[in-house]
N, C-alpha and C positions, 0 to 999 in steps of 0.2 A: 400551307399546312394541310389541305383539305387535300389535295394530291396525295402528299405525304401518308396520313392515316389509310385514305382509300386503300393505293398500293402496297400497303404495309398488312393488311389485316386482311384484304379478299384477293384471291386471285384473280387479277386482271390488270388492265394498262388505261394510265389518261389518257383522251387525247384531246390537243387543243384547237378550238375550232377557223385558230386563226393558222394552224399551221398543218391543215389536214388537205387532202387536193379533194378537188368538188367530185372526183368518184366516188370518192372511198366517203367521202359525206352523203352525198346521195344515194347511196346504197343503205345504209345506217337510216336516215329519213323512210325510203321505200318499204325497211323492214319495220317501220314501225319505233325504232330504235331512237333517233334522233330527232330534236326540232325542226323546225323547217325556220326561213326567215324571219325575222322578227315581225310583228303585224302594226297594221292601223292600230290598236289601242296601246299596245304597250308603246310604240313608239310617242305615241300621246300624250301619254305619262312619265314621259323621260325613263323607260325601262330599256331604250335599245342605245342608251347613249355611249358610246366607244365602241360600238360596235365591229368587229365578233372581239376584242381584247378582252384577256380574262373570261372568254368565255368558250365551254368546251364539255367531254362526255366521259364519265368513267365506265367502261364496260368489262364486266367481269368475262371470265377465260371461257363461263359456259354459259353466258349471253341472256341470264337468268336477274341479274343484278346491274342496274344503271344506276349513275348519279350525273344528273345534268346541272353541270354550275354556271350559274347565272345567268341562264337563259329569261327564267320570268321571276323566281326565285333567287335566294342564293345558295340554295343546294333544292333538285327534285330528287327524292328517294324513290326508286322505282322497280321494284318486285315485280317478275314477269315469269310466264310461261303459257304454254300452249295447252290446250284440255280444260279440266272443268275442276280439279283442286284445288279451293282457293286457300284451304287448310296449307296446305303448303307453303303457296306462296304468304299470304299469311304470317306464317313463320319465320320465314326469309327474312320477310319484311322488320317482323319485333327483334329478330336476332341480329341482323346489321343497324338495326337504332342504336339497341343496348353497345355497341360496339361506337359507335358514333358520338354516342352522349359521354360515351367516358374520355372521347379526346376530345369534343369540341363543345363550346357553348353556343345554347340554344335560345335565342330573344324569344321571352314569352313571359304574357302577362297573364295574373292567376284568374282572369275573370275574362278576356276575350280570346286567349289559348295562345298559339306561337304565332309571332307577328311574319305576316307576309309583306310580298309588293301586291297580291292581288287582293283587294278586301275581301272576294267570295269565298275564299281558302282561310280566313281566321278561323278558331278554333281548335280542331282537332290536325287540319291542315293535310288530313288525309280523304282521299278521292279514291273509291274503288271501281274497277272498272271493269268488264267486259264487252270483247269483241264478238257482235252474234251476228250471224247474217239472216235477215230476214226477204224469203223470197218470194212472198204472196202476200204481204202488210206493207203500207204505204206510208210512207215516214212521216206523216199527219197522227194515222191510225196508231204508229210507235209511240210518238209525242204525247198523243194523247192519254192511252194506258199508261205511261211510265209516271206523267205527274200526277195521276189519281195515286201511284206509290210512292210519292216526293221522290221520285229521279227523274234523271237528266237524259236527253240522246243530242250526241255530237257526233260529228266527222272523225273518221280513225286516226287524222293526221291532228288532233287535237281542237282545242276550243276554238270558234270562228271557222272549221272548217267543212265541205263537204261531204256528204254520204253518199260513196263512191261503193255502185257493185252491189246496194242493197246491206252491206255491213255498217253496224253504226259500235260507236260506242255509248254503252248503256253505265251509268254510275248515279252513286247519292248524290241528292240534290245541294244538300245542307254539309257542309262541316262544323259548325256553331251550333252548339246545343246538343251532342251526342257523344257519347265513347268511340272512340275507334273500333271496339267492337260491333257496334250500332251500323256503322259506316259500311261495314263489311256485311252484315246481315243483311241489309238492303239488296243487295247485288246475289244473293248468294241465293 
């Protein structure tokens, strides 16, 4: 069904990750675009079981609009672009919800927000994020600024991963306990 709405309402195509060839995966990965292998923790927690079955990436037609199913999630919503609008993107983001919510139902409870696989994403279940490259601050010196502002620095390839080239990903720490507009303030 989640196929189904996707290609039905946004311009773009599934694809499934068990039936895509390791180029055209790894290029999607390189860009920033796609997961990479399943890791030590999720596999941990029985999140990598059947692996890649049923699981795979909707990419809209201008590369702007993702949805990763079931990689750690059962659906990643993910609003992108390049520059510094997060207004924008933003918008993207609340305009393919509202689009979302009217075809599919959302598990969520009224006092710890939409249920995840990961407990760190309860809540609002939203993660905002920027790519910055820092070329003269040492990924200690980042770390340390960022959670005097309750944020986070990770790897661009995602959680657990390395800061490759001096660019990190910078986002909110917390999704529990705040608006999704809060979430976005942070970063912004």
């Amino acid at each position: 069904k989640v196929q189904q709405v996707l290609e039905q309402n946004f311009h773009g195509k599934y694809h499934s990750l068990a039936k895509m060839s390791q180029d055209f995966r790894q290029d999607l990965v390189n860009r920033h675009f796609m997961f990479e292998d399943c890791d030590r923790f999720n596999k941990g927690g029985g999140g990598c079981d059947f692996w890649p079955t049923g699981r795979g990436i909707f990419l809209s037609s201008d590369e702007k609009f993702l949805v990763w199913i079931n990689e750690e999630d059962h659906l990643r919503i993910i609003s992108m672009d390049k520059g510094g609008d997060l207004n924008a993107i933003y918008d993207r983001l609340v305009k393919s919800m509202k689009i979302l919510e009217k075809n599919i139902e959302f598990s969520r409870d009224p006092y710890l927000g939409f249920h995840t696989f990961c407990p760190t994403n309860l809540g609002t279940t939203l993660r905002a994020s920027v790519h910055i490259k820092f070329n003269n601050l040492k990924l200690s010196e980042v770390k340390e600024e960022a959670k005097k502002l309750d944020l986070q620095v990770r790897g661009t390839h995602g959680e657990h991963s390395d800061v490759r080239g001096g660019v990190m990903d910078i986002s909110n720490a917390r999704r529990l306990g705040l608006t999704e507009f809060q979430a976005i303030s942070q970063v912004y």
